[in-house]
N, C-alpha and C positions, 0 to 999 in steps of 0.2 A: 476641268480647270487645271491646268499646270501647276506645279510646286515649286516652291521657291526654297532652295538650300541659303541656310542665314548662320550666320556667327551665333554663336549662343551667346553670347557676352555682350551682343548688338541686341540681347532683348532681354537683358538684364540678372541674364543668370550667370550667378560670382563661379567662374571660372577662369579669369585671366591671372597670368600669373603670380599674381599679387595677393589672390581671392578677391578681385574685384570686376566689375562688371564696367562695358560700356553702351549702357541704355541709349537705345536708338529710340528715341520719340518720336515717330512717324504716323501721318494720318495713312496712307501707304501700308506700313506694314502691322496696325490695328486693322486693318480693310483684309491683310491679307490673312491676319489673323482668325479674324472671323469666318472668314472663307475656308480657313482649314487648310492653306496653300503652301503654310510655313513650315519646314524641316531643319529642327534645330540642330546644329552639327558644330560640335568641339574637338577640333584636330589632335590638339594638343590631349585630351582627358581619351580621346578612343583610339590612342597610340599610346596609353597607358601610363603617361605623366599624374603626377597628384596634383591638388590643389590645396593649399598654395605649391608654387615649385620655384627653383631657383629661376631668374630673367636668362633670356636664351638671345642669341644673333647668330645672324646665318655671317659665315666666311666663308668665301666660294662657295664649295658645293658642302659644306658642314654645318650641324646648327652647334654651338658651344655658348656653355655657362662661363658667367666671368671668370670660377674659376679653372675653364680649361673641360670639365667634363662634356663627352662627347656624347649630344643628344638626338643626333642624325636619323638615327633609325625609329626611334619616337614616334619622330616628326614627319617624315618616310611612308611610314607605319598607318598614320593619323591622313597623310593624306593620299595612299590608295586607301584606305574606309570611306574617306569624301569621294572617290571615284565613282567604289562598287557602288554607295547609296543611290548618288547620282543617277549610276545607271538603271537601278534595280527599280527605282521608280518616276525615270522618263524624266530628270530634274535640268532645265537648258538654262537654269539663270540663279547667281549666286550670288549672293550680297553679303561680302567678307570683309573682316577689320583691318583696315588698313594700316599699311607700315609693321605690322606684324610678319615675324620671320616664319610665318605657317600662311598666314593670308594676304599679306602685303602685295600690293599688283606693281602700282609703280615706283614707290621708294620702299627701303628696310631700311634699319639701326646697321651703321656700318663694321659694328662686330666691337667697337672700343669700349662698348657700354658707355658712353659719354652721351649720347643721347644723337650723337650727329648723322643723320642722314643721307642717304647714298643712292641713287637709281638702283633699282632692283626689285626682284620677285620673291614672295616668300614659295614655299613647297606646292601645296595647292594650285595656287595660279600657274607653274611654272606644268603640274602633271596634268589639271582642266582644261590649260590653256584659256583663263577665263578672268574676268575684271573685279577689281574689291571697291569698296564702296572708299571715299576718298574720306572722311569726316576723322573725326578725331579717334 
């Protein structure tokens, strides 16, 4: 049975950077749970961020805290370890928190901190080459 690489924050474990979670209630991924299919993986905490940590936005090819600290290699970091896992155990499908400057597939925070929105990729998807779950 295949494994599925998941946000950890999408199953309710306080890692986002707030120390908050965003619990994905899914009959899906209870089923995968069960199954044992699930690989929980936090970009951000196994590229050696704390929890809580300051809010991050990608700028071009940079991740930066509002106030300007640069957290690129983090985040860099965080997602070659979602590569190697991937590969280390055959993982072809990932279900990542969207809008997120580490997991975001088709939009991220456009770097203002204002909340506004921008087409883009967070890190992850841009080195998997692979799609996030679109939900909140």
């Amino acid at each position: 049975m295949e494994k599925i690489l998941i946000s950890s924050c999408l199953l309710g474990q306080a890692v986002r950077y707030d120390g908050g979670h965003n619990l994905l209630q899914d009959e899906w991924m209870q089923r995968w749970q069960r199954e044992g299919r699930i690989v929980a993986f936090c970009p951000e905490c196994a590229g050696g961020l704390p929890t809580p940590r300051p809010a991050a936005e990608r700028i071009g090819d940079l991740v930066l805290t509002a106030r300007g600290v640069d957290v690129t290699l983090a985040f860099q970091l965080g997602a070659q370890k979602a590569l190697a896992l991937a590969q280390e155990q055959g993982i072809k499908m990932a279900i990542l928190k969207a809008r997120s400057p580490s997991c975001g597939n088709q939009q991220i925070y456009d770097g203002s901190f204002s909340k506004h929105l921008i087409a883009g990729r967070g890190i992850i998807p841009i080195v998997l080459n692979i799609c996030s779950f679109s939900g909140s």
